[in-house]
Every structure is written in structure tokens, then in C-alpha cells.
N, C-alpha and C positions, 0 to 999 in steps of 0.2 A: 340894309344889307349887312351891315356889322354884324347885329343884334343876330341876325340867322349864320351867319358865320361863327359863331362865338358859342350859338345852340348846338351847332353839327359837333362843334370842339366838347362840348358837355357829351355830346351823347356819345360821341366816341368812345372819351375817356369813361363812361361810365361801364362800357360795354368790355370794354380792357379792365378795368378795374374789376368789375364782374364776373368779368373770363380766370383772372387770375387768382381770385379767392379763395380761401380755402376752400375744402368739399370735404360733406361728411359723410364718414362709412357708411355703407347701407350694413343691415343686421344678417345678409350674406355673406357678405365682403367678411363680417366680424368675424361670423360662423365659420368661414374659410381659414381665417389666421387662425384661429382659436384650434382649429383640428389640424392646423399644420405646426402649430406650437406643441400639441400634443404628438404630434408622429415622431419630430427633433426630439423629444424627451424621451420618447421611447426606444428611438434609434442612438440615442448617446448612452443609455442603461444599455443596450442590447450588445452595442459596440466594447462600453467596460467590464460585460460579462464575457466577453471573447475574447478579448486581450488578456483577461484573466486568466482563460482556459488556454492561451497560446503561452503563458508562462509558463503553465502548470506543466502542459506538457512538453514544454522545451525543456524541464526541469528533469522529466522523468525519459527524454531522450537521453541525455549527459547521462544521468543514471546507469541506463540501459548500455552505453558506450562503455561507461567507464566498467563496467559487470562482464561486455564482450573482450575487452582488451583482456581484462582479469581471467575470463577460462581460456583463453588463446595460450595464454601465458602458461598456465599449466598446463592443457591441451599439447603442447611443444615440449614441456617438460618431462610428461609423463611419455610421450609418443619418444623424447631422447632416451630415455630409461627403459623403455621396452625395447629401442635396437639395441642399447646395451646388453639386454640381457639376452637377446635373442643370438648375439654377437657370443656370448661369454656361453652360450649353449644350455643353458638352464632350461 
């Protein structure tokens, strides 16, 4: 009776030990990280080319701002200058 109580404990354990080992890739599993490896690379280029273009044109907003402030400026100055003269009857 031991001797078969002591074989269940072997095969248990072996079947656990078994269960728990390592496992290796199948060359799908590979294939699958490998083109998911490549899609990350391509989506972190893709992503540093967009944030580059969100600079760019954040850059050439400011631009654009600072260009609109500037004819308002004179746009007011010149429109003050023609009620003057429209005022002085010229």
C-alpha cells in the first residue's frame, strides 16, 4: 500500500511539474510578435512625425496671431486717421 501511495505522489507531482514548465513559442505565436513588434515601430515613427507637424504648426499659428494682432493695429490706426480727416473735411 505505501509503495502505491508514494507512485500516485510521483505522478501527481510530475504532472504539476509538467503542467507548470516552461512552453515554447510556436513559429506563429513568433510571427505574431514579430509583426506586432513591427506595427509599435511604426506607430511610434508615425506618432514622432505628428507631433513634429503639431509643433510646426503650432509655431506658424503664434505666427499668424502675432501678423493678425499687427494689421488690427494698424487697421485702427489708419481707420483713426481717416475719421480725422473725414472730420477736418479734406
Amino acid at each position: 500500500m505505501r509503495l502505491t501511495k508514494y507512485t500516485w505522489v510521483l505522478l501527481v507531482g510530475a504532472l504539476i511539474f509538467a503542467a507548470c514548465g516552461p512552453k515554447k513559442a510556436t513559429k506563429q505565436t513568433l510571427a505574431q510578435l514579430e509583426e506586432c513588434n513591427k506595427a509599435l515601430e511604426s506607430a511610434e515613427a508615425r506618432k514622432t512625425e505628428l507631433v513634429s507637424k503639431i509643433n510646426s504648426l503650432s509655431g506658424d499659428i503664434e505666427a499668424k496671431k502675432s501678423k493678425i494682432a499687427s494689421l488690427q493695429s494698424e487697421r485702427d490706426s489708419l481707420s483713426y486717421w481717416l475719421h480725422e480727416v473725414l472730420e477736418k473735411g479734406y
